[in-house]
C-alpha positions as CSV (number, residue, x, y, z in Angstrom):
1,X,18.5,14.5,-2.7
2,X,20.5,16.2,0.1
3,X,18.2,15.5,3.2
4,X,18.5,11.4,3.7
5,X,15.0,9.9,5.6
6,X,16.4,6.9,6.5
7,X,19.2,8.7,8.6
8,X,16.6,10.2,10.8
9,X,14.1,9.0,13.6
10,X,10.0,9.8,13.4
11,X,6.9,10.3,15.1
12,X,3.9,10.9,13.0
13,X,1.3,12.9,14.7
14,X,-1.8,12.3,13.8
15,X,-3.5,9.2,12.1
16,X,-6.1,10.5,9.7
17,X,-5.7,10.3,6.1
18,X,-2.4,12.7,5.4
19,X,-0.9,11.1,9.1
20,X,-1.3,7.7,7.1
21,X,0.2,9.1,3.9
22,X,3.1,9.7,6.5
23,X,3.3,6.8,7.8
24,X,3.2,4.5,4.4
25,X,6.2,6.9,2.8
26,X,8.7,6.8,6.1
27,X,8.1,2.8,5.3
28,X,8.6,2.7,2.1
29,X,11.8,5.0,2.5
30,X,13.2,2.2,5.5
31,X,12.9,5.0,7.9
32,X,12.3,4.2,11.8
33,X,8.7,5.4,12.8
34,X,5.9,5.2,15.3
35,X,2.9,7.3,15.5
36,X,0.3,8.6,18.1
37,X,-3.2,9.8,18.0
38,X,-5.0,12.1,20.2
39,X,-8.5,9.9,19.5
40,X,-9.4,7.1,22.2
41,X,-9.2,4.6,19.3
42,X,-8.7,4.6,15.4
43,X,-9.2,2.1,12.5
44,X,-6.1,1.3,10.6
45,X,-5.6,-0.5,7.0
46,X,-3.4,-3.6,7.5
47,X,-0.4,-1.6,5.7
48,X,0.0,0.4,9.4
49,X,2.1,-1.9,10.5
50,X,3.7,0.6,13.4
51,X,3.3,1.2,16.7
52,X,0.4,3.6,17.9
53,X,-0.1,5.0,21.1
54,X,-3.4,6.6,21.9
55,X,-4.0,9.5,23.8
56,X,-1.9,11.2,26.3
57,X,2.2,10.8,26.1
58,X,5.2,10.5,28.4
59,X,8.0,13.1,28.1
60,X,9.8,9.9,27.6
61,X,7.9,9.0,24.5
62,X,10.3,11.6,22.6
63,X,13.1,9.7,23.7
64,X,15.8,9.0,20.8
65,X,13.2,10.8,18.1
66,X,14.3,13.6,15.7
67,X,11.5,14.4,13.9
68,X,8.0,14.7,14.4
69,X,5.6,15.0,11.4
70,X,2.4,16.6,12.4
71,X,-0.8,16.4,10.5
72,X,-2.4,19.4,10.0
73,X,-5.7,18.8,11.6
74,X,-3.4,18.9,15.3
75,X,-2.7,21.9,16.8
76,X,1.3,23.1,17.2
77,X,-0.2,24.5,21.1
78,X,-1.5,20.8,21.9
79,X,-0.1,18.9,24.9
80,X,1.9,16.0,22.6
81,X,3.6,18.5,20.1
82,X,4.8,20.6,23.5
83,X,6.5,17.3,24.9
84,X,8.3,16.9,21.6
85,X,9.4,20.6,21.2
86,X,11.2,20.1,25.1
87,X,12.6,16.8,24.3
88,X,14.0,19.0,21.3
89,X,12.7,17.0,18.4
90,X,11.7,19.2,15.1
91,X,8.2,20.0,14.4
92,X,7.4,19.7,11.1
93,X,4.3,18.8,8.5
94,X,3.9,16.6,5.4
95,X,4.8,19.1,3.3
96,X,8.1,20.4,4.8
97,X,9.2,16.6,4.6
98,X,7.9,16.9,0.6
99,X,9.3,20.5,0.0
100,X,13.2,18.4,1.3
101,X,12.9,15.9,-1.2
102,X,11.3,17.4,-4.0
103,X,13.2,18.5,-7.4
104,X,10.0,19.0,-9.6
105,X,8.8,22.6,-10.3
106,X,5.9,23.3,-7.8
107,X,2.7,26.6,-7.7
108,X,1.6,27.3,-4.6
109,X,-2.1,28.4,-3.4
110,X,-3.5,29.4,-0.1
111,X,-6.3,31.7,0.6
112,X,-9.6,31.5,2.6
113,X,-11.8,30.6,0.2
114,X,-11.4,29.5,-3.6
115,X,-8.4,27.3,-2.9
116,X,-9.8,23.9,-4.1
117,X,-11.4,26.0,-7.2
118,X,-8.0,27.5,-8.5
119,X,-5.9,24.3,-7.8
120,X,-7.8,22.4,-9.7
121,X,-8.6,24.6,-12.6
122,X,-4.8,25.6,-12.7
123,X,-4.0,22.1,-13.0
124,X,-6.0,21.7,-15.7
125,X,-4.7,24.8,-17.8
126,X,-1.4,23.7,-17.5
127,X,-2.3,19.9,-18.4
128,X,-4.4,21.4,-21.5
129,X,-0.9,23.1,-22.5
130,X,0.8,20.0,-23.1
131,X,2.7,19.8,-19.3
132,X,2.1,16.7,-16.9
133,X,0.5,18.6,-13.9
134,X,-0.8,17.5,-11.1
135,X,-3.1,18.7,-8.3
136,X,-1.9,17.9,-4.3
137,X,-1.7,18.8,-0.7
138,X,-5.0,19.6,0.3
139,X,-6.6,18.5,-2.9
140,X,-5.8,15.4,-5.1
141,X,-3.0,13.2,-4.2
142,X,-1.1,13.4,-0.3
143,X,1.7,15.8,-1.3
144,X,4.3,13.3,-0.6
145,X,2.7,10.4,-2.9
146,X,3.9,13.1,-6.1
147,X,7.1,12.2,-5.0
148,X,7.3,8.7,-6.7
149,X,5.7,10.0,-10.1
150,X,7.4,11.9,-12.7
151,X,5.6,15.1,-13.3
152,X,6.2,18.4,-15.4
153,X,4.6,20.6,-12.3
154,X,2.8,20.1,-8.7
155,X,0.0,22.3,-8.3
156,X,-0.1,22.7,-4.3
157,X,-3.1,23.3,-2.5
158,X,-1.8,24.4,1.1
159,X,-4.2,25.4,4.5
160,X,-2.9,27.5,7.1
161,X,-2.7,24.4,9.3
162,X,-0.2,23.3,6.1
163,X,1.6,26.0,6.0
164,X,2.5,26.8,10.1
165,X,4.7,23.5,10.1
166,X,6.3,23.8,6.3
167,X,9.7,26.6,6.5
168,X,11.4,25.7,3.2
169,X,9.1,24.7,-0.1
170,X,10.6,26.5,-3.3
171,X,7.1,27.8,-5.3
172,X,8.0,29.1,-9.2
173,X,4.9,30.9,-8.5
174,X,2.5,31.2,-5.9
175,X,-0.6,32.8,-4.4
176,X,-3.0,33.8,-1.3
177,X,-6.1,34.5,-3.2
178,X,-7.8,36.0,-0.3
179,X,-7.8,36.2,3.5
180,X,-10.9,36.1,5.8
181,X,-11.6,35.8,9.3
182,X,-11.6,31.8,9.3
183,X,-9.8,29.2,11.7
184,X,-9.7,31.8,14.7
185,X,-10.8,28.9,17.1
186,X,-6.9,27.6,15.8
187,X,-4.9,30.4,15.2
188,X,-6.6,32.7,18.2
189,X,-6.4,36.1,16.2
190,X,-6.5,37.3,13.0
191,X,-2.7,38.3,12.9
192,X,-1.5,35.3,13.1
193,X,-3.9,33.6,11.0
194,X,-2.4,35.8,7.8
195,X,1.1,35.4,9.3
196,X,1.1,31.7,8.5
197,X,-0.4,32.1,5.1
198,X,2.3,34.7,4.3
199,X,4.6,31.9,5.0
200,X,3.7,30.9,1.1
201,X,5.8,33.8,-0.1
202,X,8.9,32.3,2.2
203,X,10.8,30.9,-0.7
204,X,8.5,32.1,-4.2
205,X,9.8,33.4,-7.4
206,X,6.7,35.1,-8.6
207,X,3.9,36.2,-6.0
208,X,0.5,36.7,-7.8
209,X,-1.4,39.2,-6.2
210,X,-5.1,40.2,-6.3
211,X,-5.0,44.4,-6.8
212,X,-8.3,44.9,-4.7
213,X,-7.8,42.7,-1.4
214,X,-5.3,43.4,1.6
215,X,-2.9,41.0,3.4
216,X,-2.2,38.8,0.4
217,X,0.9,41.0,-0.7
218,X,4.3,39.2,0.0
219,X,5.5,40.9,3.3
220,X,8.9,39.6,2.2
221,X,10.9,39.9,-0.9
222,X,10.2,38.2,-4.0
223,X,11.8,38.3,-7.7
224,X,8.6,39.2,-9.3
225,X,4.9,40.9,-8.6
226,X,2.3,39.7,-10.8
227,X,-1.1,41.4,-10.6
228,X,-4.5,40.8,-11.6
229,X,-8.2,42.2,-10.7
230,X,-11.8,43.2,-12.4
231,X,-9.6,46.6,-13.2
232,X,-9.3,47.7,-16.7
233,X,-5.3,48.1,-16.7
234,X,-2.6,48.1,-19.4
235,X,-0.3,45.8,-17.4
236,X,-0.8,42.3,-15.9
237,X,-4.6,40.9,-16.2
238,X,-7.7,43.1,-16.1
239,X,-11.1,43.6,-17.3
240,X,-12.7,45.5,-19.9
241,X,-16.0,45.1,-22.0
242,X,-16.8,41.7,-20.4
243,X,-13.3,39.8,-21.1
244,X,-10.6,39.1,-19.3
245,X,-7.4,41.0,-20.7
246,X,-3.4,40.6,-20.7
247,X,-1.7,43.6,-20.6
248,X,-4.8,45.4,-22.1
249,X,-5.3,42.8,-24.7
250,X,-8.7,40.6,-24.8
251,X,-7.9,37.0,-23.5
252,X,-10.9,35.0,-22.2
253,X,-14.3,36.3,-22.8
254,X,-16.1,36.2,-19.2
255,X,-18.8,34.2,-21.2
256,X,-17.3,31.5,-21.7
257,X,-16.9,30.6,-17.8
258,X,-19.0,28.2,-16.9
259,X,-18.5,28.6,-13.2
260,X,-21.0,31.2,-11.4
261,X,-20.3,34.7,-10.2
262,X,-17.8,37.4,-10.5
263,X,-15.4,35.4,-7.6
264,X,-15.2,32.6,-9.8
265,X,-13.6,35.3,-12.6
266,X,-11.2,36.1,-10.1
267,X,-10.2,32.6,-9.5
268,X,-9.8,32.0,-13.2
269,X,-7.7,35.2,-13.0
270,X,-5.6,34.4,-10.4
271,X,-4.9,30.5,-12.1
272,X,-4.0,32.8,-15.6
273,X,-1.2,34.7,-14.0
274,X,0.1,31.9,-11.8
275,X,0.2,29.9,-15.3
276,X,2.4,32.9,-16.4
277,X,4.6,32.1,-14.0
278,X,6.0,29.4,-15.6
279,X,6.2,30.8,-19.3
280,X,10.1,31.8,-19.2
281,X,10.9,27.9,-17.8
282,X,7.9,26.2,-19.4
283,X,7.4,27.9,-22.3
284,X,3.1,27.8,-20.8
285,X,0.7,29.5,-23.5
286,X,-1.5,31.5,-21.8
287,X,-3.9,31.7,-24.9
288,X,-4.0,28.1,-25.0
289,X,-4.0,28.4,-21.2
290,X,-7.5,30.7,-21.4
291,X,-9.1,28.6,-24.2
292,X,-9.1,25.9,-21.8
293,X,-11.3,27.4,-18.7
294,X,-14.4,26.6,-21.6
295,X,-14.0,22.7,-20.4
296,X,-13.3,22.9,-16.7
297,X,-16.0,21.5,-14.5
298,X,-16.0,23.3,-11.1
299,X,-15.5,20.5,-7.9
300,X,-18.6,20.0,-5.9
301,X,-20.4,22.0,-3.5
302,X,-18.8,25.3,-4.5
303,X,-21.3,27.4,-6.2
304,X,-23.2,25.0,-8.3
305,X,-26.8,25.2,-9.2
306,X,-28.2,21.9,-8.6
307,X,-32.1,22.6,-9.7
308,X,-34.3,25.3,-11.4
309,X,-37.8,25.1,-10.2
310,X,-40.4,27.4,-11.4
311,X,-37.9,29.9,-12.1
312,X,-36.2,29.5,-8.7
313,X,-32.4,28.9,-8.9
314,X,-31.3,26.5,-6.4
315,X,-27.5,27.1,-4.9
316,X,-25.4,24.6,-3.3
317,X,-22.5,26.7,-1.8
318,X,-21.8,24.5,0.8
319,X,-18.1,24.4,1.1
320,X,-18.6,27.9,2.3
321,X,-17.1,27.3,5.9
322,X,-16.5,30.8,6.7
323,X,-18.0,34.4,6.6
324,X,-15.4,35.1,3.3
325,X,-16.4,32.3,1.7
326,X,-20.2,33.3,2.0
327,X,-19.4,37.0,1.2
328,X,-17.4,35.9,-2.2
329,X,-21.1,33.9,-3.4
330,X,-23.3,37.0,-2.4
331,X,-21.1,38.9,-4.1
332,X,-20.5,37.7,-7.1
333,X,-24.1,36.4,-7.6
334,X,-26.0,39.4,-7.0
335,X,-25.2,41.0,-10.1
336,X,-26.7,38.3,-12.2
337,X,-29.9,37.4,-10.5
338,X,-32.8,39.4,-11.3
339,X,-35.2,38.4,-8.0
340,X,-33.8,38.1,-4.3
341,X,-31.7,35.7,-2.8
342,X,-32.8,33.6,0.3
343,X,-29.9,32.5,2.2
344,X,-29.1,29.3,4.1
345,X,-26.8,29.8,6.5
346,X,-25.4,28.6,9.8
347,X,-23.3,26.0,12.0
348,X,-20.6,26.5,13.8
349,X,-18.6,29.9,12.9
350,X,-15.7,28.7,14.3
351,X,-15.3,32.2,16.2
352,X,-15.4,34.0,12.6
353,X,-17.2,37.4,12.7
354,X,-20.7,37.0,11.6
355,X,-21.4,40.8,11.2
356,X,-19.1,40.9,8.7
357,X,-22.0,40.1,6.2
358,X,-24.4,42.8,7.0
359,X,-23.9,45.3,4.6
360,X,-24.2,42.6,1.5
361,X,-26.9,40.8,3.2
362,X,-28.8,44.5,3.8
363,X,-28.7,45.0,0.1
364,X,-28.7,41.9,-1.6
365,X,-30.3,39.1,0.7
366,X,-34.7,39.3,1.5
367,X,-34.2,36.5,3.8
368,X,-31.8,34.1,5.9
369,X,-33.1,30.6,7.3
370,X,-30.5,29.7,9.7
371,X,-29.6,26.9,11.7
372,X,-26.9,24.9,14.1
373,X,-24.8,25.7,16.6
374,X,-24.4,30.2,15.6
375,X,-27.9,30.7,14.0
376,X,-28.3,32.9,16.9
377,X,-25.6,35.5,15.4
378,X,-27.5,35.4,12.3
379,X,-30.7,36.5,13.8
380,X,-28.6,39.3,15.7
381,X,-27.0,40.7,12.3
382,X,-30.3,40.2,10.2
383,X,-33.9,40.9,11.6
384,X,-35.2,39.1,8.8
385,X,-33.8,36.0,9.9
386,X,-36.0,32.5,10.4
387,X,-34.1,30.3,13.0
388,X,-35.3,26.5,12.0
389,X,-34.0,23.2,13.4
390,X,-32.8,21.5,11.0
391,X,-32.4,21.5,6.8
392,X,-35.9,19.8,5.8
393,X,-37.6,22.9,7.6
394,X,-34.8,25.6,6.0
395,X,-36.1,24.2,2.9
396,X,-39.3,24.0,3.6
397,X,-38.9,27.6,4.7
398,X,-37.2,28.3,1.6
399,X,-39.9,27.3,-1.2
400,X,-42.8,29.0,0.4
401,X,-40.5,32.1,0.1
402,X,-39.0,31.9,-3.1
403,X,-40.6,33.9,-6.0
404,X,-39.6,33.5,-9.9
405,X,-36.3,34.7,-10.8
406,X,-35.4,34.5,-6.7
407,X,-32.0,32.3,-6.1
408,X,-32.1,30.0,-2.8
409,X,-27.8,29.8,-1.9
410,X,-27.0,27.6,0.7
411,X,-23.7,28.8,1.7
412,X,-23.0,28.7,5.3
413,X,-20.3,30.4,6.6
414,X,-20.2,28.0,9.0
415,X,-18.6,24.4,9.9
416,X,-20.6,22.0,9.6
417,X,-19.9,19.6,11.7
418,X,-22.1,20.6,14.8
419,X,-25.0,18.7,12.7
420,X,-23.5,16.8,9.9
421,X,-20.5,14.6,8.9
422,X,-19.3,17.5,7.0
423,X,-19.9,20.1,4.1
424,X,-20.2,17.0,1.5
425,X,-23.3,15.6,4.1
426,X,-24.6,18.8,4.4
427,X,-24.9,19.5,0.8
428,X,-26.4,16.4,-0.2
429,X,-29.3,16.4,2.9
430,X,-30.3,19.8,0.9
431,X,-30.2,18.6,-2.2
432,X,-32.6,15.5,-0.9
433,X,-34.8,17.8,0.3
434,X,-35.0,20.1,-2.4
435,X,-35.8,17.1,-4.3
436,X,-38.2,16.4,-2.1
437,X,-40.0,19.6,-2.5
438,X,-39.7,19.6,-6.2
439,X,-41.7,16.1,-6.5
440,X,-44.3,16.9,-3.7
């Protein structure tokens, strides 16, 4: 390993889970560390055994540091990280410190929405042909805990937030499945939200593009292009007669995919060709590969029906923080449901675009219940919108609504942490009360 740990000086920024990760591996390594939070107070496991300071800094906190390793839930613009960047200490994330260390072949995958789905399910193709995968970053294991195991490949799941503070991580193969407006409260505009996903194609061997979406094209050179989309095509992976096809040749019939709507045969798409990737090195098998999707189970909250009620399909979406997200469900669930959808939407859009929905919701939605913080824009974009207060009376909004055959999706395009702890809280309070409903 050319870049030596213990030789340097760090501040970890941040003290939630990945700023922990930090902390324990600069330890472990005998590196000289301290950290800071921006919180008035945080709750440590004994194994923090460091000094934290809490709030505001001095410029002369930077003093004698080289390094600081930012999580990525703090902004680059905030007052601490500005101090640093004077003093002249390097800004950097969890990653970049992995992607200096790392010798193990790594897959990269961004995007606005389908992320988690694609990370895991790639991990699990490649596991199913015989290679010891595993799934990190933003998913699975803290990115630098892979370093201490001996894996085949390390299937990275990177955010935006990830991938402003990373500058050098080698990717055999690598992807943005799709860009949305999403983050803009962070990033400020749309530009350079796709300029730090781009960052993903920095230092990749093969890009894997979807054919029908724009900004996820390398805008820098890479050794190879690999495309896929719902296009019947002769080259790369398409679609014909229901099935998934490699270079025009049936692969995967769409059947077999257990996870709902035509989004999710994207993602299964996207995992195929970033599998293919690694055929020259690996020697993958992309049949085997395919043959696998059959036992995947899709991670929570992401398109999953959790009840069927008197014909009424019951949708928990709720990892659907953004207007993209949202679009990708309506989208790819409208062709297979026979009655109307009701959507539940709102929260806090986290200055995302709201309008961006009105054409699907015009043609595929018969009503919106919305809620939080943004239920207003809702209203504004839809006139068949209900506001409500709060989930029990979405729901109850909901089932007097909902015919036979009808689909209730909660998928929010929205944060949700103006009224819950987050997407996992608000998924299960709907599921309670569609319980609830079910058993009055």
């Amino acid at each position: 390993m050319s870049y030596n740990v213990r030789a340097q000086t760090y501040v970890v920024g941040g003290l939630g889970v990945t700023g922990q990760a930090c902390v324990r591996f600069l330890q472990q390594q005998g590196a000289q560390v301290k950290a800071f939070d921006t919180r008035a107070s945080v709750s440590l496991p004994n194994e923090i055994d460091v000094e934290v300071t809490l709030g505001s800094l001095t410029a002369a906190y930077f003093d004698g540091v080289d390094v600081l390793v930012l999580s990525p839930g703090l902004s680059p613009a905030i007052e601490q990280v500005q101090l640093a960047q004077r003093a002249g200490v390097e800004v950097i994330g969890d990653v970049e410190l992995f992607a200096r260390l790392n010798e193990t072949p790594v897959i990269g995958i961004t995007g606005s929405n389908g992320k988690t789905t694609v990370t895991l399910l790639t991990t699990h193709m490649l596991n199913h042909c015989g290679l010891k995968a595993v799934a990190a970053g933003n998913v699975g294991l803290p990115v630098l805990d892979t370093l201490a195991n001996d894996y085949d490949v390390i299937v990275l799941e990177l955010s935006s937030f990830q991938l402003e503070t990373t500058s050098s991580l080698a990717l055999q193969a690598a992807t943005i499945l799709n860009i949305s407006d999403d983050h803009l409260d962070r990033h400020q505009t749309f530009e350079n939200y796709v300029l730090a996903k781009q960052r993903i194609f920095l230092h990749c061997n093969t890009a894997v593009v979807w054919r029908d979406t724009e900004h996820c094209a390398p805008q820098n050179t890479v050794n190879k292009l690999s495309y896929y989309g719902l296009s019947d095509v002769s080259e790369g992976i398409g679609f014909r007669d229901n099935a998934i096809t490699l270079h025009g040749e049936p692969l995967l019939d769409a059947n077999q995919i257990q996870l709902a709507g035509t989004h999710n045969v994207l993602n299964v798409m996207a995992s195929l060709a970033l599998c293919e990737g690694l055929q020259a090195t690996m020697n993958v098998n992309l049949i085997d590969a395919a043959q696998s999707v059959t036992t995947f189970k899709s991670a929570p909250h992401r398109c999953v029906e959790i009840a069927n009620i008197n014909g009424v399909r019951w949708i928990d979406d709720s990892k659907a923080t953004n207007v993209g997200a949202t679009l990708a469900a309506l989208q790819g669930l409208a062709p297979l449901t026979e009655g109307n959808i009701i959507l539940v939407a709102g929260g806090d859009a986290k200055g995302g675009d709201i309008n961006q929905l009105a054409d699907v919701v015009k043609n595929e939605v018969s009503h919106i219940v919305a809620m939080g913080k943004d239920a207003h824009q809702f209203a504004a974009m839809f006139e068949r919108t209900q506001i409500v207060k709060d989930m029990d009376e979405a729901v109850d909004y909901a089932f007097s609504h909902a015919k036979p055959n009808d689909v209730v999706l909660l998928s929010p395009a929205c944060a949700s942490l103006d009224m819950f702890d987050n997407y996992i809280h608000r998924a299960q309070v709907f599921a309670s009360a569609v319980k609830q409903r079910s058993q009055a």
